[in-house]
N, C-alpha and C positions, 0 to 999 in steps of 0.2 A: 357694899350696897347700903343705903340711908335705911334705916326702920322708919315705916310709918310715926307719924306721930300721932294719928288721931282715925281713929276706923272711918274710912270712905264708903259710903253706902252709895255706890253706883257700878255694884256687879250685874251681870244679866239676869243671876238666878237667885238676887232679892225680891226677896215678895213684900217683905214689912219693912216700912220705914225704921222700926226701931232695931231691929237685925243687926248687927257689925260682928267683924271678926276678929277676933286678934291681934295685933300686928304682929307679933313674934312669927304666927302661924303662918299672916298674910306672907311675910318676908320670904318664910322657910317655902309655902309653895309655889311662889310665882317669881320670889327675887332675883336669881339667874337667868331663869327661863326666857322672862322677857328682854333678856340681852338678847337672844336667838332667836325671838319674833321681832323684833326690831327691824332684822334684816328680811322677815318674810312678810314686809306689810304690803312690798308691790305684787306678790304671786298671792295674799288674801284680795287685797283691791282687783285683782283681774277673776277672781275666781266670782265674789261679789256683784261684778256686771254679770258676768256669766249665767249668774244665776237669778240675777233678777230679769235678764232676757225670757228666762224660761216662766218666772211670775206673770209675765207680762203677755205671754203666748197664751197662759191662763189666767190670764181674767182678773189677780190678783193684784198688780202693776197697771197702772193707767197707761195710756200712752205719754201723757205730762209726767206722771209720775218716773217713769222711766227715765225721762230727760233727767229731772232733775238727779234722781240717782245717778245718773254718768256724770254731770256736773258736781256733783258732793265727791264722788268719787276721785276725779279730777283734784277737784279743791286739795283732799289729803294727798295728792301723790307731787302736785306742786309745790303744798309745805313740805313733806318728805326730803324730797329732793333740797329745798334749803335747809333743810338739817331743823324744821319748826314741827313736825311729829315723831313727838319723842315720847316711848311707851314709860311710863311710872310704874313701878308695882303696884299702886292702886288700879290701875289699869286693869292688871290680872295676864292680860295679851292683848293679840292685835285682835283680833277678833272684836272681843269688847269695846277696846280703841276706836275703831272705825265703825261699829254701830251709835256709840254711844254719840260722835262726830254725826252723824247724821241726823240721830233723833233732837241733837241738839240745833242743828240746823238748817237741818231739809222736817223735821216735823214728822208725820206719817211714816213716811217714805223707811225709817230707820226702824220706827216699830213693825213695818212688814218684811222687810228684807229676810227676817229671821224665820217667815214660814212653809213651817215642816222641815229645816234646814238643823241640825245641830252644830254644835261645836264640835263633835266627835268630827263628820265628813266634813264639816269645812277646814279643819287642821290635816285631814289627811287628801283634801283634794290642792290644800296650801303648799304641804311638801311633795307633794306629788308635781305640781309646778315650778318648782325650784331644782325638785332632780332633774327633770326636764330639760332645764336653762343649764345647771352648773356640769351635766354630762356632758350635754353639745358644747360646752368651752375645754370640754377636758378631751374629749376628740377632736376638737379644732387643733388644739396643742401635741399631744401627743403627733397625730399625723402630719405637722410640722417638724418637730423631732425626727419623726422618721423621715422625710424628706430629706431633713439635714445630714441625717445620717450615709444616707445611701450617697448622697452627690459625694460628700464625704467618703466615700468608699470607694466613688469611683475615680477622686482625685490622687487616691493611693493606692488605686487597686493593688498593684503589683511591687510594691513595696516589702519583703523578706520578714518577719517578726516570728518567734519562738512560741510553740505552741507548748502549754502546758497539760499533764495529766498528771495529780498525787504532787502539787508543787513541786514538779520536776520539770524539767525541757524533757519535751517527749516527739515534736516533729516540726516542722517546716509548715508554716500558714501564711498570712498576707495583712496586711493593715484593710485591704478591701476586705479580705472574710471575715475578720474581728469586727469591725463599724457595721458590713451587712446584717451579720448575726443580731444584732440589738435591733436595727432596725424593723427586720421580717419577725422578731419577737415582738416588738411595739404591734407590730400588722396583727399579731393574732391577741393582745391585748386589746387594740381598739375591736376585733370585731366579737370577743366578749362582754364588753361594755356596749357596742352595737345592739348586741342581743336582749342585753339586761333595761337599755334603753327601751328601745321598739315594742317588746316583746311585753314587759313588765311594767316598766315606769309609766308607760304610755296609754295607761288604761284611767279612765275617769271616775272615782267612786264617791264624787257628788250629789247626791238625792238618795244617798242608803240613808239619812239621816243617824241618828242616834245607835243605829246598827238594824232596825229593825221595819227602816221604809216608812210607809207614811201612806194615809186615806187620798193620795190625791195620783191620778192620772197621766203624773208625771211625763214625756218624753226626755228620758236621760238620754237618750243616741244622739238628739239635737242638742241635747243640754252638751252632750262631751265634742261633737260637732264645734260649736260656740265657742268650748275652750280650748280646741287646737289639739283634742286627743283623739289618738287613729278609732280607739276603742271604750264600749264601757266596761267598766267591770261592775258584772253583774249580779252575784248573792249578795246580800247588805250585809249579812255577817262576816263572809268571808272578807267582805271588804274593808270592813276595821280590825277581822284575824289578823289580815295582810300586812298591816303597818311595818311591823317593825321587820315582817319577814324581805319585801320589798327596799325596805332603807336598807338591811342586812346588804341584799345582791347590788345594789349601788354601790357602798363599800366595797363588796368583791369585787366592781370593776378595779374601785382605786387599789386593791391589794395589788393584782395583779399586775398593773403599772407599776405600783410600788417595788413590786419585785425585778422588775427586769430593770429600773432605775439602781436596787441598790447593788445588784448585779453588775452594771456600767461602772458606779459609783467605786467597788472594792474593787474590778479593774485598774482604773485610774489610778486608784491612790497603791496600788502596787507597784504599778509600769510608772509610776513620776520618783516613788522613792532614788535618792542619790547612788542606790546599788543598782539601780537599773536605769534609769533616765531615757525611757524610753519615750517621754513628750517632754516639748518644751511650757513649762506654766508661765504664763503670762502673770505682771504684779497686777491686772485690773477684774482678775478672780482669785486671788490670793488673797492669806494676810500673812502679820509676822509674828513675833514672839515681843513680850516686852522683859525680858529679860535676855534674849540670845540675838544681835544684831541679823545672824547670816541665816535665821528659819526663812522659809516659805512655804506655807502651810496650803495646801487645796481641803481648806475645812468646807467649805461646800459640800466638796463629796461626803465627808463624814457625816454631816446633816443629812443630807440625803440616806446617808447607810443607818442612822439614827430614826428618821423619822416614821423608814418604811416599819420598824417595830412597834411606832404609835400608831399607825395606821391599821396595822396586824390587830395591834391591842384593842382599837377602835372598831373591828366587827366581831372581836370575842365579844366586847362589852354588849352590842348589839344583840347577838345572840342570847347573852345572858339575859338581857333585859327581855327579851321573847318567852325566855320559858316560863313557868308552873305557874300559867294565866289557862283559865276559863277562859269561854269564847266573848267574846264583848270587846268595850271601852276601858283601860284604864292608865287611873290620872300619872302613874310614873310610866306609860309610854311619854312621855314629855320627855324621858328623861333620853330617848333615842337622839334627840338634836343634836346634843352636845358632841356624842362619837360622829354621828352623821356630818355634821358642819367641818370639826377639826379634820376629819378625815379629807372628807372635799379639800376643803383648802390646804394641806399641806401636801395632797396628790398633784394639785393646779399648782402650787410653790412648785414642787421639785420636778415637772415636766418644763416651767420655764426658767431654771434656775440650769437643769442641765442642758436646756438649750444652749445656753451663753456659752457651759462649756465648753461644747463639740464646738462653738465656732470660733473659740477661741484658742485651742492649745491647739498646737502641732508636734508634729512627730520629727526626735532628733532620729534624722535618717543612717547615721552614722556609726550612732551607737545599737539601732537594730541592724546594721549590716554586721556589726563586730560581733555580735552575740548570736549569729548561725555559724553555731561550732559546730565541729564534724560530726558529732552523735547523735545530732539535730535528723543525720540524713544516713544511718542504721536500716532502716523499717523501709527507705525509696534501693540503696543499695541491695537489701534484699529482693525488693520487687526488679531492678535492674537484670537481676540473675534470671531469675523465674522469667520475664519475657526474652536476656540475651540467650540462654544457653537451655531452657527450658526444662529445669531442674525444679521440683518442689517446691514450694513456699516453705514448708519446715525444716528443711537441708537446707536451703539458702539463709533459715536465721541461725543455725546454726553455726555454720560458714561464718557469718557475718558477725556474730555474737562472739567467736573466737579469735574476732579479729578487729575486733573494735578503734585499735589503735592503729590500723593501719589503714582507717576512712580518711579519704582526701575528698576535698573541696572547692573547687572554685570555685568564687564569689560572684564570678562575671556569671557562673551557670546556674546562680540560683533563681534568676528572675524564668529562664528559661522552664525550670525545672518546675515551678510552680504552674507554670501554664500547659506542662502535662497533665494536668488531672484537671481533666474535661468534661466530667460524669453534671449532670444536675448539683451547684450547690458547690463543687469543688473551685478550689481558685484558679483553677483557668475557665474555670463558669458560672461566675456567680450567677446572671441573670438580673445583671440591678437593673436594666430597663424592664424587666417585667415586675419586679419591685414597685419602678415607677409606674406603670399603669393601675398597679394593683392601687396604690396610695391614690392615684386619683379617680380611682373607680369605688372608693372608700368616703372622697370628702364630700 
């Protein structure tokens, strides 16, 4: 990042011409940061109308004047978009940015926008609309995956694969049960991110100003009306406490994804290993080695098993950055963006990164029919006794235990034998049509 060369006196909170700051200082507090306001200058500009709707309701915004604010407003978000609002560390943030843009060229209009308004609520009613936006893309995605997942499960429902317990073959399951199981685990990850959405993110804490409200008779229920939130949130202090506690449960959504992703993830990259080759990898999700011709590496999945620990890492830091704060504003909450932003986006990476996945490998069918050895089917032999000849369950393992080498199996009867357990959730029942309703009783 460039050092200042020459102190910019065009902060909000210069008073005196003769005022400047540092650059070394300027650099050290705003020089990153504003990488991460750059990208939140369309959720400042919508929050900005917002809030001069509510000026304008009182008396403080003209009816012209208002225009022209929607139009200045405008103006920056057409530069924007061509890549011509571009934050400077003399800038400080977007905030600044897009006042400073109007007072330069709407006049008035930029010197009122800012009253009774701070910095404090307008950065947390900014990220407050961007959790907003980047959750509803992260449940768009996820309950895609799940989709893919399920049709996926029903295309192989009954397909034979080795169930593990202690990295051991421990029993007889299905390619349907294994794909289901991520899926209906995605279903209860989107509807804690549901929750964190609706419940939390979704509240407006716009017009607590500085933390401590303001002489004027505000209507916040219209003001959060305005901007698309179900609710206000309503103590001023608690609602700059909130910050980082609110980004924290965002994050928790992306853990939670994160985890049943790298969960998928160490599947695959066991079941693809050349000792088991239990899917075929495609080369247009692969790569290779530049020193060993015949590698075929599925490092995606490793990414993915990689990143869910940056994402982990990403609401400690979050937390950390919460504690042994008094009640108020302060200036290293800035510093939440950085885990909040990486976290989002590498949660939105690896829910469409494993999409490709699932649609791309298939299952060597062959090599899981060979690998339902007879010990696979120990624990159904037991159960066999127990309903043929109505003997205990613990006589029949024992029985069965003492006799281990004399399990037989047909292959033909293993599709059969799967579709004996018929209980909720078993594979001869999964339930992936109610799966499906559930996913689109979700989106």
């Amino acid at each position: 990042m460039a050092t200042a060369k020459k102190p910019i006196k065009r902060k909000l909170w210069y008073k005196d011409n003769t005022v400047s700051i540092d650059p070394v200082v300027e650099e050290y507090n705003a020089g990153e940061d504003i990488l991460r306001d750059q990208e939140l200058v369309p959720y400042d500009v919508e929050g900005s109308l917002g809030y001069g709707k509510m000026l304008n309701r009182h008396g403080i915004l003209s009816d012209k004047e208002l225009a022209n604010l929607k139009k200045g407003l405008d103006d920056i978000m057409r530069l924007y978009k061509q890549g011509k609002f571009i934050l400077t560390v003399e800038d400080e943030d977007c905030h600044t940015k897009i006042e400073n843009y109007l007072t330069e060229n709407y006049g008035e209009i930029g010197k009122k926008i800012h009253t009774a308004r701070s910095r404090n609520d307008q950065i947390l009613v900014t990220e407050r609309l961007f959790m907003k936006a980047k959750l509803k893309e992260l449940k768009k995605s996820a309950l895609k995956l799940a989709n893919d997942l399920v049709d996926t499960a029903k295309k192989y429902e009954f397909i034979p694969m080795p169930g593990y317990t202690h990295m051991q073959k421990a029993m007889p399951t299905s390619l349907g049960t294994w794909y289901g199981a991520f899926a209906e685990n995605l279903l209860d990850d989107i509807k804690i991110l549901t929750s964190i959405s609706d419940v939390l993110v979704d509240q407006n804490p716009l017009g607590s100003g500085a933390g401590f409200g303001s002489p004027f008779a505000f209507d916040r229920d219209k003001l959060s009306k305005d901007l698309g939130f179900k609710r206000t949130q309503n103590n001023v202090i608690y609602c700059h406490n909130s910050r980082g506690r609110i980004a924290g449960m965002t994050l928790e959504a992306c853990v939670e994804i994160m985890l049943t992703l790298n969960k998928l993830a160490c599947d695959l990259l066991f079941f693809t290993t050349q000792e088991f080759n239990f899917f075929h990898v495609p080369d247009n999700i692969s790569t290779g080695s530049s020193i060993m011709p015949q590698k075929k590496n599925l490092d995606v999945c490793e990414l993915v098993r990689g990143r869910t620990a940056t994402v982990v890492a990403c609401r400690s830091e979050m937390i950390m950055n919460y504690l042994n704060k008094i009640s108020g504003y302060h200036r290293d909450g800035q510093e939440i963006k950085r885990p909040l932003f990486l976290g989002l986006r590498y949660t939105q990476m690896s829910l469409n990164a494993m999409a490709v996945v699932i649609k791309n490998i298939t299952p060597n069918e062959d090599k899981l029919l060979n690998n339902m050895t007879p010990e696979l089917f120990a624990a159904h032999k037991a159960f066999e006794m127990v309903k043929k000849q109505g003997i205990s369950f613990r006589d029949a393992y024992v029985k069965v235990g003492a006799n281990l080498d004399k399990i037989k199996i047909d292959k033909k009867e293993i599709a059969a034998m799967l579709k004996e357990s018929k209980h909720q959730g078993g594979t001869g029942n999964l339930q992936l049509d109610k799966l499906k309703k559930e996913i689109k009783k979700l989106s």
